[in-house]
N, CA and C of each residue as an Amber inpcrd file, in Angstrom:
protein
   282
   0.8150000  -1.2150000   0.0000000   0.0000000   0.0000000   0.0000000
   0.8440000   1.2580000   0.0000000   1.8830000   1.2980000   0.0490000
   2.8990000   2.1780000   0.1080000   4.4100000   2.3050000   1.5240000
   4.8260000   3.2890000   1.5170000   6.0670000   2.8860000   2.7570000
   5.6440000   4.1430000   3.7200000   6.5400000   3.8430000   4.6440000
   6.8220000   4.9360000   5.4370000   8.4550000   4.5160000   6.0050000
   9.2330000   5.6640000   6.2080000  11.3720000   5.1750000   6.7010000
  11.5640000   6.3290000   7.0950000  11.9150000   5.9830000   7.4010000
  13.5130000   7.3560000   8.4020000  15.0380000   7.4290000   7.0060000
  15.1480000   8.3570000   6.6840000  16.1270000   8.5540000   5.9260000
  17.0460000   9.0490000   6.4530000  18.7250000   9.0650000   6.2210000
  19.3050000  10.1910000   6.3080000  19.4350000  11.2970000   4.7630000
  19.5880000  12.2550000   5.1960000  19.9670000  12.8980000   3.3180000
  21.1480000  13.6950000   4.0620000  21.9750000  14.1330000   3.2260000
  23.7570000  14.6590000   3.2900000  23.2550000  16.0800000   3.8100000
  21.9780000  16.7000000   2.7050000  21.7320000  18.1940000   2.9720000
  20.7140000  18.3800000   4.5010000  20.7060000  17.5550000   5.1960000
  19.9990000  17.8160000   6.3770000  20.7420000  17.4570000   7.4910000
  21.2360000  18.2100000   8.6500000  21.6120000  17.2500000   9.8870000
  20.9670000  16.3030000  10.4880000  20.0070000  16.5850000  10.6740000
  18.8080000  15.4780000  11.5470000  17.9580000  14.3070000  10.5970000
  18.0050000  13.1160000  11.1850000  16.9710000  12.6520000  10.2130000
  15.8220000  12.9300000   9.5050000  15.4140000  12.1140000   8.4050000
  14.1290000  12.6830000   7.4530000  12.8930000  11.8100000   7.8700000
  11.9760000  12.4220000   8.1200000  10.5940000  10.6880000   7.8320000
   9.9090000  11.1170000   6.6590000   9.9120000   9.8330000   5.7650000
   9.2230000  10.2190000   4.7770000   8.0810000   9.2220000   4.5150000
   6.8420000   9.1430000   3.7870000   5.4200000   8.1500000   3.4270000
   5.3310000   8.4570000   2.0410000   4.9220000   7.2780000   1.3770000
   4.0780000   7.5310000   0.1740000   3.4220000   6.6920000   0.2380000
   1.9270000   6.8160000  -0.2470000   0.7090000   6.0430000  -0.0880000
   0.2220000   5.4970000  -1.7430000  -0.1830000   4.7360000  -2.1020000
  -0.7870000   4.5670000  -3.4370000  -2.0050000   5.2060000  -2.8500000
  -2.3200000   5.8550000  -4.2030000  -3.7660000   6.8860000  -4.0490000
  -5.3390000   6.3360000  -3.2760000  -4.9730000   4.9220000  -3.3880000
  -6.3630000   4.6480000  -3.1100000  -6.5810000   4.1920000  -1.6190000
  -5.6700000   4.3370000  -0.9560000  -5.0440000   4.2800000   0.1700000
  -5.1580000   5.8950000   1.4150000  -5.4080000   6.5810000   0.2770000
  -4.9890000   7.9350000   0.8900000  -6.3480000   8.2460000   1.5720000
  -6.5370000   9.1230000   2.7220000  -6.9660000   9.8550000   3.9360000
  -8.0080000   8.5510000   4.7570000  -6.9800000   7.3930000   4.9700000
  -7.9170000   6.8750000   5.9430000  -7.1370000   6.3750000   7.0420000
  -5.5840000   7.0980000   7.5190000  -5.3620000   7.7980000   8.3640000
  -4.0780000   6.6060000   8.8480000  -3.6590000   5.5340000   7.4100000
  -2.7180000   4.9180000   7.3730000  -1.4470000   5.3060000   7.3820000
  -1.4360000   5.9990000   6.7750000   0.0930000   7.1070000   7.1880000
   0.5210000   7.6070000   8.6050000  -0.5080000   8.5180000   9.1130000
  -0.2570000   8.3980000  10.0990000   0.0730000   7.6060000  11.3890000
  -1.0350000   6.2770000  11.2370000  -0.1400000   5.4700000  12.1460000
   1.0250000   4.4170000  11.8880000   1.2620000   4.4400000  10.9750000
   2.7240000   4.1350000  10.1050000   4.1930000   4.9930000  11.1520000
   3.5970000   6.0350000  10.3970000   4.2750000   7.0730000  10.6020000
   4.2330000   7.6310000  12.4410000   3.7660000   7.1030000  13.1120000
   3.4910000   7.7340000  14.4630000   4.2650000   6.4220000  14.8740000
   3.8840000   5.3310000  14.9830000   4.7690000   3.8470000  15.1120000
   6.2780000   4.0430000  15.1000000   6.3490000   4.6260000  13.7900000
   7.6350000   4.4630000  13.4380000   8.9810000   5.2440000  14.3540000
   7.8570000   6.8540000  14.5660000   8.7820000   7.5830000  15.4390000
   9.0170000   7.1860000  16.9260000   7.8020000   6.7190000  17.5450000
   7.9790000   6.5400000  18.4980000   9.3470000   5.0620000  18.6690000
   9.3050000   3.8510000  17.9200000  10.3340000   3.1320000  17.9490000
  11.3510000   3.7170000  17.4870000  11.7960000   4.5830000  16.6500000
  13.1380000   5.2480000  15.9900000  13.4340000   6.4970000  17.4910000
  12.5160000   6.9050000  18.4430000  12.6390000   7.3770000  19.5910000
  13.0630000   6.2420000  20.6630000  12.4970000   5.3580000  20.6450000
  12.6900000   4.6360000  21.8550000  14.2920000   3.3230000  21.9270000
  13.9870000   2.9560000  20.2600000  14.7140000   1.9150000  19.7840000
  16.4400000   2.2840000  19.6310000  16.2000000   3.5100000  19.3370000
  17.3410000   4.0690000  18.2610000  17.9930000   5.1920000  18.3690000
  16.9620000   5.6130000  19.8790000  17.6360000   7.3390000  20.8910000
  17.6200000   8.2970000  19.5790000  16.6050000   8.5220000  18.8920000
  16.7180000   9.3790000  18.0660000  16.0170000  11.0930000  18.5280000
  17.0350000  11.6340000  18.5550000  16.1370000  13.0730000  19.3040000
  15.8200000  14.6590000  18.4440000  15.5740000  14.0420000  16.9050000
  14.9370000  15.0550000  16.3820000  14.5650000  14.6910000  14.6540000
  13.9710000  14.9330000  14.1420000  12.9370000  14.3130000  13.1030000
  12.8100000  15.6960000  12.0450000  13.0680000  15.2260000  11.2350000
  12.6800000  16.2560000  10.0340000  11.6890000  16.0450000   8.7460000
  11.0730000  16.9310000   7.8710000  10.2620000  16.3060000   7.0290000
  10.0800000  17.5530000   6.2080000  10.4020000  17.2080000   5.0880000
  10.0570000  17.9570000   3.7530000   8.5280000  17.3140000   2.5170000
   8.1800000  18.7300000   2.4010000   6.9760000  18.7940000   1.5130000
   6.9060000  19.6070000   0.4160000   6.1440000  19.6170000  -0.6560000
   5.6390000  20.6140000  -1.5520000   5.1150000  21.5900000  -0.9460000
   4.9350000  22.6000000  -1.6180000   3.8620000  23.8890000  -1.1610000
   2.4610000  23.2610000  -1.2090000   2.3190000  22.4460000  -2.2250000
   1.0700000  22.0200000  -2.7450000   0.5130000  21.0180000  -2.2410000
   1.4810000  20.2640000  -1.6750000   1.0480000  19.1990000  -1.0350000
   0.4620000  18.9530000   0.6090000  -0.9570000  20.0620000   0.3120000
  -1.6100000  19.8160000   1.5400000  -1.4780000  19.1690000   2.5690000
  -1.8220000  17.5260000   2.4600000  -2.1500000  16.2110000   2.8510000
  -1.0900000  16.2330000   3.6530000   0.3740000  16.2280000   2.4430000
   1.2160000  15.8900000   3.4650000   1.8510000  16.8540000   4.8660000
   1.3430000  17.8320000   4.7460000   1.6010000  19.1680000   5.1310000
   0.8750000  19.2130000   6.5510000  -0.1410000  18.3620000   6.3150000
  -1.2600000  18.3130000   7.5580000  -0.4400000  17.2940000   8.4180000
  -0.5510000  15.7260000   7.6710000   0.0310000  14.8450000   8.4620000
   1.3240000  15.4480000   9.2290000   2.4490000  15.8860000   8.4180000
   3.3200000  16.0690000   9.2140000   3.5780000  17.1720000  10.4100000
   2.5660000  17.7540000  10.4880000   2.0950000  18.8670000  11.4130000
   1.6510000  17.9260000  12.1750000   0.8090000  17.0940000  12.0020000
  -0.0560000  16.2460000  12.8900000   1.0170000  15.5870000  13.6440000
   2.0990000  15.1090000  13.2460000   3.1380000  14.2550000  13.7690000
   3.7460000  14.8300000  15.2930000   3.5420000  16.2020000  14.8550000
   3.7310000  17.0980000  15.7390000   5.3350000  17.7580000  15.4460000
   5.3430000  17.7400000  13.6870000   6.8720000  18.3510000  13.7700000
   6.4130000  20.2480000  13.3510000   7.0770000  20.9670000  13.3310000
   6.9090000  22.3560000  13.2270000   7.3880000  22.9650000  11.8700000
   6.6160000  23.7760000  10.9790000   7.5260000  24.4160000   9.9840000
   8.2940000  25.3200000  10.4550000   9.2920000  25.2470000   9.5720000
  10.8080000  25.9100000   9.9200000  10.8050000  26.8560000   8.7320000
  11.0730000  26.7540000   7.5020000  11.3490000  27.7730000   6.1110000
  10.8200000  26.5720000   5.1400000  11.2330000  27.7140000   4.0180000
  11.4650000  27.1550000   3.1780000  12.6760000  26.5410000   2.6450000
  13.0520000  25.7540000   1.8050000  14.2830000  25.1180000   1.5430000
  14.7100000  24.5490000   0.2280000  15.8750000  24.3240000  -0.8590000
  16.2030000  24.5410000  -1.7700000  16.5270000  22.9670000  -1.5820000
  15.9570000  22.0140000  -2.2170000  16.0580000  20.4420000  -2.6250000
  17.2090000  20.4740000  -3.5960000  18.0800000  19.8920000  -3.3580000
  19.6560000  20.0670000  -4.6500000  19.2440000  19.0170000  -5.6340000
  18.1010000  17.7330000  -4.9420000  18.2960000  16.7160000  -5.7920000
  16.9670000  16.7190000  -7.2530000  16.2000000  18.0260000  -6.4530000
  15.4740000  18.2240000  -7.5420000  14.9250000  19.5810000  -7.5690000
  16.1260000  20.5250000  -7.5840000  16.3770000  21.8130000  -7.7840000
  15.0330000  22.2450000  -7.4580000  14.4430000  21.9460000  -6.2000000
  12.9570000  22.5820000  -6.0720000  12.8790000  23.2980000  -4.5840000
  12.3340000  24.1400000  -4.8450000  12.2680000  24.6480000  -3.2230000
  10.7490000  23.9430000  -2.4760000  10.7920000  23.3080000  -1.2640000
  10.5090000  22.6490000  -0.2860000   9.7090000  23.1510000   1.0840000
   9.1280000  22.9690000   1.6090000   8.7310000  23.2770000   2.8590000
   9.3480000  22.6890000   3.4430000  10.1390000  22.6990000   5.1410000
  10.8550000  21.9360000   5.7270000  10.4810000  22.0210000   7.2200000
  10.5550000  21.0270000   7.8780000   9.9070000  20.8030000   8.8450000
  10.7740000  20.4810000  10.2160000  10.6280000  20.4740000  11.0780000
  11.5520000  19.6270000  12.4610000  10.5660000  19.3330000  13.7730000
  11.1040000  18.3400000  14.7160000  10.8480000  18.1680000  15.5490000
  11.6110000  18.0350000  16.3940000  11.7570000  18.3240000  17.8280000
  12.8310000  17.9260000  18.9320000  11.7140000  17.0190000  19.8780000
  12.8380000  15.6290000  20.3750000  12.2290000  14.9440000  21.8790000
  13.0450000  15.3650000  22.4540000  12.3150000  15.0250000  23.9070000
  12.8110000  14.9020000  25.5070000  13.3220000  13.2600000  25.2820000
């Protein structure tokens, strides 16, 4: 039905979480607990103490979820790997 991972990328210090859903899959709230699972074990499992996440401008959906995650927008941001500018996101744990 699609993924959800923890990335590293070179242009970010902190890790990435990223989801993609096949469309028919989308707003019935699978991502999120994918994605809520995941942090809390990459928190608990893996002492990870801060989370990042990039979006489109356009991309609502994902814009919500990752707000929902409870990470914060930060700026905007210049993607090298596809010369696009980005919304960019973070979170800090305790």
């Amino acid at each position: 039905i699609g993924g959800v991972g923890i990335f590293h990328r070179p242009e970010f210090e902190i890790p990435d979480i990223g989801f993609s859903l096949l469309p028919e899959f989308h707003g019935k709230g699978l991502a999120f607990e994918a994605a809520s699972a995941l942090l809390e074990n990459a928190k608990d499992e893996f002492n990870i103490k801060a989370i990042s996440a990039i979006t489109t401008n356009e991309n609502q959906a994902s814009q919500n979820l990752i707000e929902r995650l409870g990470l914060v927008y930060l700026r905007d941001e210049l993607f090298p790997e596809t010369n696009e500018i980005l919304r960019y996101y973070e979170a800090h744990f305790a």
